[in-house]
C-alpha positions as CSV (number, residue, x, y, z in Angstrom):
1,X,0.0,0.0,0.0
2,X,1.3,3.3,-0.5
3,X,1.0,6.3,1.2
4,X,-1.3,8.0,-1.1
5,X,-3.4,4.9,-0.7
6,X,-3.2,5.5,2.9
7,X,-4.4,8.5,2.8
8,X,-6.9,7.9,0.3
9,X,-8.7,6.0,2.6
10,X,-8.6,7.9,5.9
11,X,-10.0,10.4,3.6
12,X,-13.0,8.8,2.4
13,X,-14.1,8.2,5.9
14,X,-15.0,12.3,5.7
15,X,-17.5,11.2,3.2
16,X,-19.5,8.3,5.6
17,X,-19.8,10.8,8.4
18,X,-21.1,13.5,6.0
19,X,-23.4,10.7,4.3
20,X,-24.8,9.3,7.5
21,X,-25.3,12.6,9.0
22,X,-27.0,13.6,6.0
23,X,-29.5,10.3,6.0
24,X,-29.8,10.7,9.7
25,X,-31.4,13.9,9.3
26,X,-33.7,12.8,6.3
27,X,-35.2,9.9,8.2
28,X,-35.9,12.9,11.2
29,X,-37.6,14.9,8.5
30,X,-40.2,12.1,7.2
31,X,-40.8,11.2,11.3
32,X,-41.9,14.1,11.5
33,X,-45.0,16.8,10.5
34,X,-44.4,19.3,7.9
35,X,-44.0,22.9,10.5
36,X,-43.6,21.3,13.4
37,X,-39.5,19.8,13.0
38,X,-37.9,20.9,16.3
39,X,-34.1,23.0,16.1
40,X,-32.3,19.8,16.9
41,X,-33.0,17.8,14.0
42,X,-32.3,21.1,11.7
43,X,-29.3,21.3,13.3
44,X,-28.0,17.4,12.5
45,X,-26.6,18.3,9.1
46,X,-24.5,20.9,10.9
47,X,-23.6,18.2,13.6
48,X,-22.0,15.6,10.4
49,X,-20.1,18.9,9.2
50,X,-18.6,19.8,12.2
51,X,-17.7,16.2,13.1
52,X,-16.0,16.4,8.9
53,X,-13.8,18.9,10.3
54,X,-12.7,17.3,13.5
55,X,-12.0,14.4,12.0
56,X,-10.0,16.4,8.7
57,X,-8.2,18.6,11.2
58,X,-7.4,15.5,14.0
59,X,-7.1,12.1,12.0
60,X,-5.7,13.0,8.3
61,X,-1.8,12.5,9.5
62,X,1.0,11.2,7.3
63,X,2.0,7.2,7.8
64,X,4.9,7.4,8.7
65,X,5.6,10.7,11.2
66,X,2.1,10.5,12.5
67,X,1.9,14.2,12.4
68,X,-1.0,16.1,11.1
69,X,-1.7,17.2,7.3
70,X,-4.9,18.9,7.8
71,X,-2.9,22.4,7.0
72,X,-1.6,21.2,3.5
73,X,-4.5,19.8,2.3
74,X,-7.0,23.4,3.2
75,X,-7.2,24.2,-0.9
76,X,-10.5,24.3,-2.0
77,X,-9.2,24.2,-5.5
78,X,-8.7,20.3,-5.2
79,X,-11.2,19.7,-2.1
80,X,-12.4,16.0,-2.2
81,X,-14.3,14.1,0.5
82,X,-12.9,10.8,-1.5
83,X,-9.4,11.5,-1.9
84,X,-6.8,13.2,-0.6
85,X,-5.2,16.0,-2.7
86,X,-2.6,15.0,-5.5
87,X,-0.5,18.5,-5.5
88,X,0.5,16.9,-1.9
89,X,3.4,15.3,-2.9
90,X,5.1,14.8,0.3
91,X,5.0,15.3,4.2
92,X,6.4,18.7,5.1
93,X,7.8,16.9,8.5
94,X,9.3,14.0,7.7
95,X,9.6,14.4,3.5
96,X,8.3,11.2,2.7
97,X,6.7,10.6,-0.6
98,X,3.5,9.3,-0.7
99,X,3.8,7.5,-3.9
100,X,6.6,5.4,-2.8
101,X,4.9,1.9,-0.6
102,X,4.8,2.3,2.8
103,X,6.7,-0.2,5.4
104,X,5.5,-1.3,8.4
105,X,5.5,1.2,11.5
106,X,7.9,-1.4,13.2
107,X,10.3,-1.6,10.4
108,X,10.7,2.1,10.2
109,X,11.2,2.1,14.2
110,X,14.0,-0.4,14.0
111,X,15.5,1.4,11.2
112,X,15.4,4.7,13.5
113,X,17.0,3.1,16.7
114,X,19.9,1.6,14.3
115,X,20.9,4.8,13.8
């Protein structure tokens, strides 16, 4: 797997939170009358895009460094919930190239402490 792939994947998870917040509040709409929806169930689609964010700003890290990405990836020239941005090349911390396959966290540890 590479660390696109990685990526890729941690990114599309963006999308099932958004989707499932998003049917979560169309099943509230049809249980109830037209005029008489209460705040909280206007306010679900809000909840799904605020929990987007979180999860962009928290979880999106690189594979390798484990530090976060969410700052390179804020262009809303290449915004997907399904993928994560091609322009990024590269972590800014640790410079490693996300098309290049990823090794196991413990092989880069040993690799670190032979140093």
């Amino acid at each position: 797997m590479t660390g696109r792939q990685y990526l890729d994947k941690r990114t599309a998870v963006m999308a099932v939170i958004l989707g499932v917040s998003l049917a979560l509040w169309l099943l509230l709409l049809a249980l109830f009358e037209t005029g008489h929806v209460p705040r909280s169930v206007m306010a679900t689609p809000l909840a799904g895009i605020l929990l987007c964010a979180a999860y962009h700003a928290l979880m999106i890290r690189c594979p390798r460094c484990r530090k976060r990405l969410a700052h390179v990836t804020r262009s809303p020239i290449d915004f997907s919930l399904l993928r994560f941005p091609k322009r990024v090349r590269f972590c800014p911390h640790c410079t490693i190239d996300f098309e290049d396959e990823l090794h196991t966290r413990r092989e880069c540890l040993t690799n670190q402490q032979r140093r």
